[in-house]
Backbone as numpy.savetxt, mean C-alpha at the origin, in Angstrom:
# Nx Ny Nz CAx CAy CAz Cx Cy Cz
-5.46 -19.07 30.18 -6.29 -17.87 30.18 -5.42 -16.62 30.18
-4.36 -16.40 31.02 -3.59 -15.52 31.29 -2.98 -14.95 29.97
-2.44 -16.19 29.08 -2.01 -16.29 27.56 -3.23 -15.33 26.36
-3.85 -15.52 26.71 -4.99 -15.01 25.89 -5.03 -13.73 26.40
-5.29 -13.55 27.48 -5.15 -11.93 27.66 -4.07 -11.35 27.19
-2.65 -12.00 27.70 -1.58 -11.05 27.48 -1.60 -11.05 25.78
-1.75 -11.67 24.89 -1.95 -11.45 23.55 -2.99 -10.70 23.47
-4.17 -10.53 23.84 -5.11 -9.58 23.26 -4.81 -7.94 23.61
-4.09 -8.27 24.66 -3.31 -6.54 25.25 -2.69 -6.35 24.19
-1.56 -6.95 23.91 -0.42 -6.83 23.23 -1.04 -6.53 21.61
-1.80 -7.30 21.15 -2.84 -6.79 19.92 -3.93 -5.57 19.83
-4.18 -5.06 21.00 -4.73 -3.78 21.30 -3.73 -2.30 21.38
-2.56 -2.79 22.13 -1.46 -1.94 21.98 -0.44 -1.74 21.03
-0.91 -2.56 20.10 -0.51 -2.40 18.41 -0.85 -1.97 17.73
-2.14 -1.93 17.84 -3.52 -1.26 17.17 -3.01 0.24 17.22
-3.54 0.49 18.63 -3.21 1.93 19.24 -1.79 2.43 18.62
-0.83 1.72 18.71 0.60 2.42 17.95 0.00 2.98 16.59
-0.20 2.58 15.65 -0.24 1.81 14.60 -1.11 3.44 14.39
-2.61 3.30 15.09 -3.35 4.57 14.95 -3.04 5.91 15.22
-2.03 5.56 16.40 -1.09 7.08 16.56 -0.35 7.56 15.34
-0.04 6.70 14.49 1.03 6.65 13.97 0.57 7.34 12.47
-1.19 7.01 12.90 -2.24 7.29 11.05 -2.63 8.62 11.43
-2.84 9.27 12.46 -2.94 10.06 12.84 -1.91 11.19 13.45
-0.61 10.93 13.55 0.32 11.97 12.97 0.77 12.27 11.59
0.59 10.98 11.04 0.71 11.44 9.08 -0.05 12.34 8.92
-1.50 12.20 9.64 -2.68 12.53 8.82 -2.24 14.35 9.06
-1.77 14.50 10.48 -1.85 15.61 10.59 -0.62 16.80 10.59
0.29 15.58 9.70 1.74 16.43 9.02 1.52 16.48 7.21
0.23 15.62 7.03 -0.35 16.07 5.62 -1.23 17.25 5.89
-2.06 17.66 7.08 -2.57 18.51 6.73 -2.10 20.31 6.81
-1.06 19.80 8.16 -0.59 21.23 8.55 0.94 21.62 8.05
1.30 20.40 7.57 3.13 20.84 7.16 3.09 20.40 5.64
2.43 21.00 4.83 2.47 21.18 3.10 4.14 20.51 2.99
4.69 21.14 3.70 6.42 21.13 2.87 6.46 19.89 3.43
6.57 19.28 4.75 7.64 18.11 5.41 6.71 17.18 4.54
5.39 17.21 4.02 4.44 15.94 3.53 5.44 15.68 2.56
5.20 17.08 1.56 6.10 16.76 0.21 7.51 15.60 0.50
8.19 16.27 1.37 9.68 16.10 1.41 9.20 14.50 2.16
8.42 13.74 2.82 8.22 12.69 3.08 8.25 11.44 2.03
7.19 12.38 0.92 6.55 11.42 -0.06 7.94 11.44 -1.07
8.31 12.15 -1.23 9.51 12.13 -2.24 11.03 10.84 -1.26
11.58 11.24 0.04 11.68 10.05 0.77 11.15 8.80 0.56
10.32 8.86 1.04 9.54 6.75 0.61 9.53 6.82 -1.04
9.65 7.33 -2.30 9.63 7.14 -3.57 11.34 6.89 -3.24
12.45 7.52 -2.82 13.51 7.35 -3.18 13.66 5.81 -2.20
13.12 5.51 -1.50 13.49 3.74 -1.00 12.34 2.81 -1.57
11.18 3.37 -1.98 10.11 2.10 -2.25 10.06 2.22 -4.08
10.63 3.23 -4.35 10.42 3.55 -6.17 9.39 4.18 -6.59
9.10 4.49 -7.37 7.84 5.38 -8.36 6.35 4.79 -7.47
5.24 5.43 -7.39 4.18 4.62 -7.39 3.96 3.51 -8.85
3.57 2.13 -8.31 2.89 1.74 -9.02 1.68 1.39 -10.21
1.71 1.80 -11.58 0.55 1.63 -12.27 -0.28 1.17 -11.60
0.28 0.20 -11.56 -1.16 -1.36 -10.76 -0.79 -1.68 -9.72
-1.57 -0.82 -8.73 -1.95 -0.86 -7.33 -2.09 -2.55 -7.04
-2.52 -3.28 -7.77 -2.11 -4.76 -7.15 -1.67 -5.26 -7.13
-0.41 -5.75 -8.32 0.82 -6.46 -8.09 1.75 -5.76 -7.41
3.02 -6.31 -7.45 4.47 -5.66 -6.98 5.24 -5.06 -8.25
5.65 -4.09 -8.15 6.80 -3.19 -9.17 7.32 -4.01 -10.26
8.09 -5.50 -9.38 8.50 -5.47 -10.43 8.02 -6.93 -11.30
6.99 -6.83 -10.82 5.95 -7.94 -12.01 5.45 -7.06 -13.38
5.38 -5.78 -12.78 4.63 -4.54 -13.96 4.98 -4.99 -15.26
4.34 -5.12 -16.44 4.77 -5.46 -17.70 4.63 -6.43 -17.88
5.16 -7.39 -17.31 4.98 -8.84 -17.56 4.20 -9.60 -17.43
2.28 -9.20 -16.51 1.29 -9.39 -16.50 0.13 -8.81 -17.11
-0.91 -9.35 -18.17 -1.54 -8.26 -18.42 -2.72 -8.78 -17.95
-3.23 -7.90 -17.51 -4.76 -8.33 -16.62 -6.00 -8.42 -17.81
-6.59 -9.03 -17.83 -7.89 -9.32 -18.58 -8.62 -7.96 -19.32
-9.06 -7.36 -18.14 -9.85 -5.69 -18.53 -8.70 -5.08 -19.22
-7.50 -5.27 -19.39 -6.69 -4.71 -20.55 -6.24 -5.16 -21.65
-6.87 -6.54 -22.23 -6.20 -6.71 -23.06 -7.54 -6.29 -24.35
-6.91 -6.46 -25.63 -7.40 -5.89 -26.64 -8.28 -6.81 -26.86
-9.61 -6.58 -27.31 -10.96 -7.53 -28.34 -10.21 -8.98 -29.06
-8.90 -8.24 -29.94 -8.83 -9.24 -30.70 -7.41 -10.33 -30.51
-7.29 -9.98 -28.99 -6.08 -10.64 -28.39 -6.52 -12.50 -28.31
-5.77 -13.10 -28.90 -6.59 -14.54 -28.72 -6.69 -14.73 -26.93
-5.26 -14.34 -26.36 -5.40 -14.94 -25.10 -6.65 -13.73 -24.50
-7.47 -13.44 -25.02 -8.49 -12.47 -23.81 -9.27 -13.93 -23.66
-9.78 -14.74 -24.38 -10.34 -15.61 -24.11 -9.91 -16.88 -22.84
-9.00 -16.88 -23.10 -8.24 -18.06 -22.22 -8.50 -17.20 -20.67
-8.61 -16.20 -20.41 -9.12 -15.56 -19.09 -10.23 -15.85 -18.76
-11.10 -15.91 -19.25 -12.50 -16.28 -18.80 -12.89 -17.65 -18.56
């Protein structure tokens, strides 16, 4: 029993980090124009460009083409369905 609590603390006080943490972004995007910029340009110089496609990883880009993009007269549009 004791086990279960101390994990559900410990998963509550993660939470809470985690929300402190969405809530100082939130509020160095709203009041510090400059440090946001100079943030977002930071995480592009270690994580790379944003992604086209928000669902794969970087560097799959190109080498997958998802269904809703391929052309009418692509034979493989069929083989998707």
């Amino acid at each position: 029993m004791t086990a279960i609590i101390d994990q559900a603390i410990r998963e509550l006080e993660k939470k809470h980090r985690w929300q402190h943490v969405a809530e100082q972004m939130e509020r160095t995007r709203k009041e510090d124009p400059r440090a946001w910029a100079d943030y977002l340009a930071e995480s592009e110089l270690v994580q790379g460009p944003p992604s086209r496609y928000p669902r794969i990883a970087p560097e799959w880009e190109g080498l997958i083409t998802f269904p809703e993009e391929r052309d009418e007269g692509d034979p493989r549009r069929d083989l998707a369905r």
